[in-house]
Backbone and ligand atoms as CSV (ligand in chain L), in Angstrom:
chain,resi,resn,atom,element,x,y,z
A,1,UNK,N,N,-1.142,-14.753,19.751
A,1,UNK,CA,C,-0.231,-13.872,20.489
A,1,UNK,C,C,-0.534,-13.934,21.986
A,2,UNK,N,N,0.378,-14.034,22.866
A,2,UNK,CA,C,0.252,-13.580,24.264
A,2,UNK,C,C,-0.580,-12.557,25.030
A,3,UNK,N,N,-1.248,-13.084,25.397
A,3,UNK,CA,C,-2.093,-11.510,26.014
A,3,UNK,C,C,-2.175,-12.171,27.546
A,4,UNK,N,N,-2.235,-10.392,28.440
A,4,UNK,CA,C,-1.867,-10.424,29.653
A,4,UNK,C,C,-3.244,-9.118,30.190
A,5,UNK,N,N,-4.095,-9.897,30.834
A,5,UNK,CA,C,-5.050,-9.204,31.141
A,5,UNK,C,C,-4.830,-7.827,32.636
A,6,UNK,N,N,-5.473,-7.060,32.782
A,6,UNK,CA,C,-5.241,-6.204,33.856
A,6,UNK,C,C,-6.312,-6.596,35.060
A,7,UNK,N,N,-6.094,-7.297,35.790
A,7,UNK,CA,C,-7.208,-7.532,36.662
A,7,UNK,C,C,-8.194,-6.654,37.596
A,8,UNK,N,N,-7.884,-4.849,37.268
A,8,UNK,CA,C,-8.391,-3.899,38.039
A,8,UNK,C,C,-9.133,-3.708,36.834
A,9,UNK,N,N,-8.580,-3.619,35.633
A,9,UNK,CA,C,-9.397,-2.919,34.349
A,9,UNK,C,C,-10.626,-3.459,33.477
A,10,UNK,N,N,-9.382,-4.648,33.262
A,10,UNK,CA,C,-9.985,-5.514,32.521
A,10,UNK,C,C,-9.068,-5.534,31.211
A,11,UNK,N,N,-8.315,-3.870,31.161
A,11,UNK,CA,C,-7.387,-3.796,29.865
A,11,UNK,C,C,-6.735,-4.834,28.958
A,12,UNK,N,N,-6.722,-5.172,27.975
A,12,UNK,CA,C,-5.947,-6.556,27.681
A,12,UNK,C,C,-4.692,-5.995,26.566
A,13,UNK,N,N,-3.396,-6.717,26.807
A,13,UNK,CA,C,-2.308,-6.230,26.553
A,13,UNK,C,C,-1.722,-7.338,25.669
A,14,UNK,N,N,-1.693,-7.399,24.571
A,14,UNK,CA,C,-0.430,-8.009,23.752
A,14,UNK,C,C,0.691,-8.144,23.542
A,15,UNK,N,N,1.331,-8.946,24.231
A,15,UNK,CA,C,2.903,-8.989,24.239
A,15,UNK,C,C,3.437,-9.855,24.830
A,16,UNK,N,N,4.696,-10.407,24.497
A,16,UNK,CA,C,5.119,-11.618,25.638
A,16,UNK,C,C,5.463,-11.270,27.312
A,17,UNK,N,N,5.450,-9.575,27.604
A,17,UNK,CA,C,5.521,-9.501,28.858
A,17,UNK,C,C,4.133,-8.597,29.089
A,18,UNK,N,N,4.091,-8.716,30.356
A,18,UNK,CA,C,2.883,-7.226,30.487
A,18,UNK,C,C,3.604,-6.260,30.734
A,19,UNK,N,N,3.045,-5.177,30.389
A,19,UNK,CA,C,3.413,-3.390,30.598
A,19,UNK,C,C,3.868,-3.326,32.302
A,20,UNK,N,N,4.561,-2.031,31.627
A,20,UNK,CA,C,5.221,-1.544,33.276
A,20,UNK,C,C,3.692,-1.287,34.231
A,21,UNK,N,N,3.325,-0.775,33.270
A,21,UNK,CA,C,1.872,-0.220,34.245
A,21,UNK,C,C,0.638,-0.164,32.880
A,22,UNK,N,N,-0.754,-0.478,33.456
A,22,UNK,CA,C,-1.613,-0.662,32.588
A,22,UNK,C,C,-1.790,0.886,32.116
A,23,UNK,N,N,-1.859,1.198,30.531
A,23,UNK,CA,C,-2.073,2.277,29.698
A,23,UNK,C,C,-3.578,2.753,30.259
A,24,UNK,N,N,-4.674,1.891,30.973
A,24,UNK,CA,C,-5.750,2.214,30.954
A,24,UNK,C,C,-5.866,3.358,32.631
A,25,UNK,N,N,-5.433,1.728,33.412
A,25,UNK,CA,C,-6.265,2.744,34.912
A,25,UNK,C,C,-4.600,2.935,35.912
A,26,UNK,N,N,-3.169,2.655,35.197
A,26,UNK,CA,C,-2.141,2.405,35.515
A,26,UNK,C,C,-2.434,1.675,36.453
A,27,UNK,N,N,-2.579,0.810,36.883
A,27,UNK,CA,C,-2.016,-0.299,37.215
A,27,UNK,C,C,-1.070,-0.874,37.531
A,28,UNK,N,N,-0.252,-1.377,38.710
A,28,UNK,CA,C,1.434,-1.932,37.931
A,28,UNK,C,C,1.191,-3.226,37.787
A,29,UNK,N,N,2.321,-3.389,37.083
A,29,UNK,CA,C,2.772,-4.481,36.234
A,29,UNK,C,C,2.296,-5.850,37.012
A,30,UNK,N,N,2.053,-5.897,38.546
A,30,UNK,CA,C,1.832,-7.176,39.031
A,30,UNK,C,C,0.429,-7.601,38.805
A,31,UNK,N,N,-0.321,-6.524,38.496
A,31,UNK,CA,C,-1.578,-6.708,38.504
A,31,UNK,C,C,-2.268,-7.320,37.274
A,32,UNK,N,N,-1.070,-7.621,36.235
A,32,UNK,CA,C,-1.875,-8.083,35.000
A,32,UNK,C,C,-1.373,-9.638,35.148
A,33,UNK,N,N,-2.153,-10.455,34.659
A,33,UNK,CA,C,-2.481,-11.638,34.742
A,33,UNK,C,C,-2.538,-12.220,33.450
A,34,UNK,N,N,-1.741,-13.602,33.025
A,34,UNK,CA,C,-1.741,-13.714,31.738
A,34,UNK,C,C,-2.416,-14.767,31.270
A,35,UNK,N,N,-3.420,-14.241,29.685
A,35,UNK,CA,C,-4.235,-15.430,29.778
A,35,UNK,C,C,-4.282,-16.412,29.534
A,36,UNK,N,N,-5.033,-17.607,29.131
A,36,UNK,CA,C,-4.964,-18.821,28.782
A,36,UNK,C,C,-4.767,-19.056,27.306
A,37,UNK,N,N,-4.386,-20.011,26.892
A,37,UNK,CA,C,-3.711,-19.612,25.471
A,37,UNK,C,C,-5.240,-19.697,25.021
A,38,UNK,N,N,-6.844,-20.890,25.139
A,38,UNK,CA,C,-7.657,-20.735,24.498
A,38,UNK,C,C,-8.586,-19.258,24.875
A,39,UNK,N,N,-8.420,-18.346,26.000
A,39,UNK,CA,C,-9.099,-17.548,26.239
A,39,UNK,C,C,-8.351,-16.565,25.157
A,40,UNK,N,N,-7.056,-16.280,25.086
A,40,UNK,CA,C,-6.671,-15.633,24.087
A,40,UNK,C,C,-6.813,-15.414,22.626
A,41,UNK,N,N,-7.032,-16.865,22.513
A,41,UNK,CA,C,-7.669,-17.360,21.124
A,41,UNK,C,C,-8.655,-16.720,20.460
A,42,UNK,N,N,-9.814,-16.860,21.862
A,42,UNK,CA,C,-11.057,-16.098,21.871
A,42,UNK,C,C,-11.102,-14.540,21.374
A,43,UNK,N,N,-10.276,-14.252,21.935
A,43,UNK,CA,C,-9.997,-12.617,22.054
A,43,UNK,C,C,-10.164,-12.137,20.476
A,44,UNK,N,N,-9.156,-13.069,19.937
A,44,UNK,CA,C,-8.525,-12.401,18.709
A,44,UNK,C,C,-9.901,-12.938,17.656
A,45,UNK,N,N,-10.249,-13.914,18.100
A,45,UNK,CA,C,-11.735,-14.768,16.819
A,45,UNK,C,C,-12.813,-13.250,16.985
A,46,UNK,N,N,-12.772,-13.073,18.451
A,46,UNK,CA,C,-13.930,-11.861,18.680
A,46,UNK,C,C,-13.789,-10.600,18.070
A,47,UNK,N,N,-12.621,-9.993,18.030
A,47,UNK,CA,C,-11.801,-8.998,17.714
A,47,UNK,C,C,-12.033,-8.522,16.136
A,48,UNK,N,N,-11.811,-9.615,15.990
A,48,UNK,CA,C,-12.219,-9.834,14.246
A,48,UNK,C,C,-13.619,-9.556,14.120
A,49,UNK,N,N,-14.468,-10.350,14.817
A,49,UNK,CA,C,-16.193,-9.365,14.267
A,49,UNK,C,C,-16.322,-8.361,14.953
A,50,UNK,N,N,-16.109,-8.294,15.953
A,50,UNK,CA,C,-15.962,-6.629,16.470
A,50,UNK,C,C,-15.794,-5.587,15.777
A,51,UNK,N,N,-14.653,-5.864,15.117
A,51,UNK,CA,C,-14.070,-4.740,13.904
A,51,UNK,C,C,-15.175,-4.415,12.688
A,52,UNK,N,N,-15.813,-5.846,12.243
A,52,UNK,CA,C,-16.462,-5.780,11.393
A,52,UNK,C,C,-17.717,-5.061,11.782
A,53,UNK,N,N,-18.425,-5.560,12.791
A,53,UNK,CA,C,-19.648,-4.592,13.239
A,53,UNK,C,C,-18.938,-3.686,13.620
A,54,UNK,N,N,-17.962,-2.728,13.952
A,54,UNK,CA,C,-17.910,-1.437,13.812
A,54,UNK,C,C,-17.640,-1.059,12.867
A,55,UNK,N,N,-17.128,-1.724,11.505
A,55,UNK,CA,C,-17.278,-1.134,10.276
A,55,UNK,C,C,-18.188,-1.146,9.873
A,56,UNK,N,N,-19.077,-1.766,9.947
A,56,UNK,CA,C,-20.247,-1.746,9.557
A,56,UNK,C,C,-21.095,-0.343,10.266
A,57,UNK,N,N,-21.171,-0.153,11.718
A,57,UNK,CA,C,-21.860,0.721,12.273
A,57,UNK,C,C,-21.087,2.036,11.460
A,58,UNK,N,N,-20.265,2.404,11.138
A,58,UNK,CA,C,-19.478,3.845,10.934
A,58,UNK,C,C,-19.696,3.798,8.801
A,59,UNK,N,N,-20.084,2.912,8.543
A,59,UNK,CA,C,-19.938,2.635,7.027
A,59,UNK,C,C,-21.883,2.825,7.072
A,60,UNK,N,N,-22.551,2.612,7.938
A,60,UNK,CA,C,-24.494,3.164,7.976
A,60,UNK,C,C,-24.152,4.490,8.395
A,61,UNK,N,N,-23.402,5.134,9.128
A,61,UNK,CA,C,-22.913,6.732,9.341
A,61,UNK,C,C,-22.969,7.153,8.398
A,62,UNK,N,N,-22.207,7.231,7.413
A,62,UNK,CA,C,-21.991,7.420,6.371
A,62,UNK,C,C,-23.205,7.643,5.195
A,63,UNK,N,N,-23.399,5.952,5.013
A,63,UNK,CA,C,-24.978,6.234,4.920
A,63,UNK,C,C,-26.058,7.223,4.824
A,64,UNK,N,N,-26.038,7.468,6.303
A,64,UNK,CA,C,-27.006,8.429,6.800
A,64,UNK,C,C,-26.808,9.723,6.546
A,65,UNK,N,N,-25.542,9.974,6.202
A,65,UNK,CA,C,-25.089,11.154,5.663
A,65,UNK,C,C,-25.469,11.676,4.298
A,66,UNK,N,N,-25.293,10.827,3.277
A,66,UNK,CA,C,-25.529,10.721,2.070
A,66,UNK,C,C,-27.333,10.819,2.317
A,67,UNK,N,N,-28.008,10.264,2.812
A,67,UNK,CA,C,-29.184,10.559,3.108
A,67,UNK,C,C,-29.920,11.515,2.811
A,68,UNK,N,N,-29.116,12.133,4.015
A,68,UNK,CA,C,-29.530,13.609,4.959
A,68,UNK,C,C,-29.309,14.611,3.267
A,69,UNK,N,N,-28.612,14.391,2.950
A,69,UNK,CA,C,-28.182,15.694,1.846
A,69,UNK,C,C,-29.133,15.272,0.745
A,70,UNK,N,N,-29.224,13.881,0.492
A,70,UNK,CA,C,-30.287,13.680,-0.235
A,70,UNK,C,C,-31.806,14.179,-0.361
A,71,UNK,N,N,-32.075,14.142,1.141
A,71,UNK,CA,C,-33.508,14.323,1.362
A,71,UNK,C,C,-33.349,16.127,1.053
A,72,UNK,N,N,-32.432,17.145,1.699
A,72,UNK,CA,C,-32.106,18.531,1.981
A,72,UNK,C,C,-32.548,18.549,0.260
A,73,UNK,N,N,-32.195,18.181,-0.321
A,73,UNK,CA,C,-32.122,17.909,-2.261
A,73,UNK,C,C,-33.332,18.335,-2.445
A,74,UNK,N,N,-34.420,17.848,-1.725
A,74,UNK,CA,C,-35.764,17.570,-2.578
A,74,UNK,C,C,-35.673,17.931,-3.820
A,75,UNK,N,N,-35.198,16.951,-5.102
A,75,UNK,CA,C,-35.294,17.110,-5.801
A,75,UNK,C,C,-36.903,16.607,-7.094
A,76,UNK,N,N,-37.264,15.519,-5.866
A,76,UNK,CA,C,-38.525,15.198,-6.422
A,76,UNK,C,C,-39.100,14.166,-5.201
A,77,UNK,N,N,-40.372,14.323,-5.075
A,77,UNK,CA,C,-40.806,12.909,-3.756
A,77,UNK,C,C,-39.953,11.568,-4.000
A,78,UNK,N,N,-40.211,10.702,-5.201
A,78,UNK,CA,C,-39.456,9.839,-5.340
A,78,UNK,C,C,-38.330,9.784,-4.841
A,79,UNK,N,N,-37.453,10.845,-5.019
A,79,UNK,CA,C,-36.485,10.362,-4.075
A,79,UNK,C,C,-35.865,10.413,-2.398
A,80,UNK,N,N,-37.192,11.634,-2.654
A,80,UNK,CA,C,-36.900,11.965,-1.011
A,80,UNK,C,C,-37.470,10.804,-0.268
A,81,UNK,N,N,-38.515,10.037,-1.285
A,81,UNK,CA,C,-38.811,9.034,-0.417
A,81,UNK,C,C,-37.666,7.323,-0.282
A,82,UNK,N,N,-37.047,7.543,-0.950
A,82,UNK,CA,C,-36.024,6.592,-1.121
A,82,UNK,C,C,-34.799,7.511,-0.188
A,83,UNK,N,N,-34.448,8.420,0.219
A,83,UNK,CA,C,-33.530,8.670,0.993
A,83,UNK,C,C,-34.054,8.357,2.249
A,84,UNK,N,N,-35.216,8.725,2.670
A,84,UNK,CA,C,-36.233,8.195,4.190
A,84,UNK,C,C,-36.503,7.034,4.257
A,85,UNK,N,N,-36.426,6.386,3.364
A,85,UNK,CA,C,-36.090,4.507,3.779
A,85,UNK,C,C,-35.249,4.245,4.246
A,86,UNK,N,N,-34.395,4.622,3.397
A,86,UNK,CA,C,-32.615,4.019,3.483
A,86,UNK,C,C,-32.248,4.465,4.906
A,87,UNK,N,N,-32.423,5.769,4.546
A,87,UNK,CA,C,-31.790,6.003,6.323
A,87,UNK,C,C,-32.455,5.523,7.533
A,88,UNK,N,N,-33.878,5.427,7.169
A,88,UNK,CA,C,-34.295,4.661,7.881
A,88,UNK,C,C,-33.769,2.995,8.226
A,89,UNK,N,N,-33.502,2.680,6.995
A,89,UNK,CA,C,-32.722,1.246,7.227
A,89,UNK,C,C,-31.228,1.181,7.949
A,90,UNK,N,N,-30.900,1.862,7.322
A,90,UNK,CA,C,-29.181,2.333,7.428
A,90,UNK,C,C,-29.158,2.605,9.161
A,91,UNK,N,N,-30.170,3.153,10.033
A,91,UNK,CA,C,-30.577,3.579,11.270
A,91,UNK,C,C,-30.573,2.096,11.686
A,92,UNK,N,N,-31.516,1.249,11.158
A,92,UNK,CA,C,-31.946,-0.169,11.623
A,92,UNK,C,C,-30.560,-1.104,12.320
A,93,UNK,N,N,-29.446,-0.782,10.744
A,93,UNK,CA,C,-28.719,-1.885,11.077
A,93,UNK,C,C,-27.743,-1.459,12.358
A,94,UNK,N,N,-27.682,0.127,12.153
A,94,UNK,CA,C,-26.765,0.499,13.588
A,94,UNK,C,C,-27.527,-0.137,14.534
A,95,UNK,N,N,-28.882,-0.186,14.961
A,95,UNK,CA,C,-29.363,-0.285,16.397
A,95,UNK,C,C,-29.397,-1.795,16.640
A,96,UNK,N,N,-28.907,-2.544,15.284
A,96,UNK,CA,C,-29.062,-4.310,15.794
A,96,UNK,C,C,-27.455,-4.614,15.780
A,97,UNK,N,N,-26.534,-3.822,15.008
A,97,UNK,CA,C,-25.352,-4.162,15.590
A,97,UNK,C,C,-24.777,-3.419,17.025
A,98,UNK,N,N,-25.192,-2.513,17.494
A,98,UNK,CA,C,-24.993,-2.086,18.849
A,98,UNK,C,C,-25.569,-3.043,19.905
A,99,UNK,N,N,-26.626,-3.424,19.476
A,99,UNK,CA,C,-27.347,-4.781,20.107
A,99,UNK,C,C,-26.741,-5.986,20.541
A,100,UNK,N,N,-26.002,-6.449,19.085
A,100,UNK,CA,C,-25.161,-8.009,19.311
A,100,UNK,C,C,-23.911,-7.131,19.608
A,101,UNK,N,N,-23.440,-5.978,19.985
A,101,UNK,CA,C,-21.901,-5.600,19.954
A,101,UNK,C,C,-22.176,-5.770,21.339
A,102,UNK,N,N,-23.622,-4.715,22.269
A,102,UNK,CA,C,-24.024,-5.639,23.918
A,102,UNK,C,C,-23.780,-6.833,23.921
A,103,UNK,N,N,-24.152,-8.143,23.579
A,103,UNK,CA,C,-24.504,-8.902,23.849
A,103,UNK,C,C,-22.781,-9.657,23.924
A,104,UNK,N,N,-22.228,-8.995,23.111
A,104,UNK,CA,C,-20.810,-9.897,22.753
A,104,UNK,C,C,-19.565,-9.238,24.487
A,105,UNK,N,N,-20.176,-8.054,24.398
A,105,UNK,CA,C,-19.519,-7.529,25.728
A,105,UNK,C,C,-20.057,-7.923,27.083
A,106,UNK,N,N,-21.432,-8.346,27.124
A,106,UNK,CA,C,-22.075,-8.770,27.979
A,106,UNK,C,C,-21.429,-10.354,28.423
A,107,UNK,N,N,-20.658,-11.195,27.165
A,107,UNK,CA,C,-20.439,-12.575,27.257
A,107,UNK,C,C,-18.844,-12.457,27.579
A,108,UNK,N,N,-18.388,-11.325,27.862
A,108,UNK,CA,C,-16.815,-11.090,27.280
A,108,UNK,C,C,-15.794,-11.484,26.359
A,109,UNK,N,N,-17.416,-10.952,25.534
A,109,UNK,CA,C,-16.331,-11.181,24.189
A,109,UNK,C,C,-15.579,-9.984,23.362
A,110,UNK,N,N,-15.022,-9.234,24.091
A,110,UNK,CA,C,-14.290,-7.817,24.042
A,110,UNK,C,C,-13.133,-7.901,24.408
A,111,UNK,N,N,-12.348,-6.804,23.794
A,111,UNK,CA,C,-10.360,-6.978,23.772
A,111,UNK,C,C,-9.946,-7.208,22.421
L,1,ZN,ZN,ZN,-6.031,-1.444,34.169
């Protein structure tokens, strides 16, 4: 698909024209710039794991939730000690996908 970047924002816009004015920092319309068909390409390949590491980060939320009520349970050590792993793990994978989700915004691989 067509995408038309905002050169004040950075906003990136899908469509065969750009917006009257950017939705982000308004902008007008002259200011968006349209991209290259392989930079666009990019966008959408990135977009796709993006989504996934944030499903992933909000699906260890979750997680941690189930946890938390677990451990509140004490229904026996055994399991309180298996809820303090997990969330402990479940903690892990948020802080290494926030990590490569930096690293992917750091390369601009965001939009
Ligand atoms: Zn903008």
């Amino acid at each position: 698909m067509i995408k038309w970047q905002c050169s004040v924002c950075g906003y990136i816009h899908d469509g065969d024209e750009a917006p009257d004015k950017c939705p982000k920092c308004g902008a007008p319309k002259e200011k968006f710039i349209k991209m290259e068909e392989q930079a666009a390409s990019l966008v959408e390949r990135a977009r796709f794991s993006n989504n996934l590491h944030m499903e992933l980060l909000t699906l260890m939320e979750r997680a941690k939730e189930i946890c938390d009520k677990g451990i509140k349970d004490e229904l026996d050590p055994g399991c309180v000690a298996v809820f303090k792993t997990s969330m402990a793990a479940a903690h892990e994978v948020q802080q290494k996908v926030k990590a490569e989700l930096k690293t992917h915004m750091n390369k601009g691989k965001w939009g």
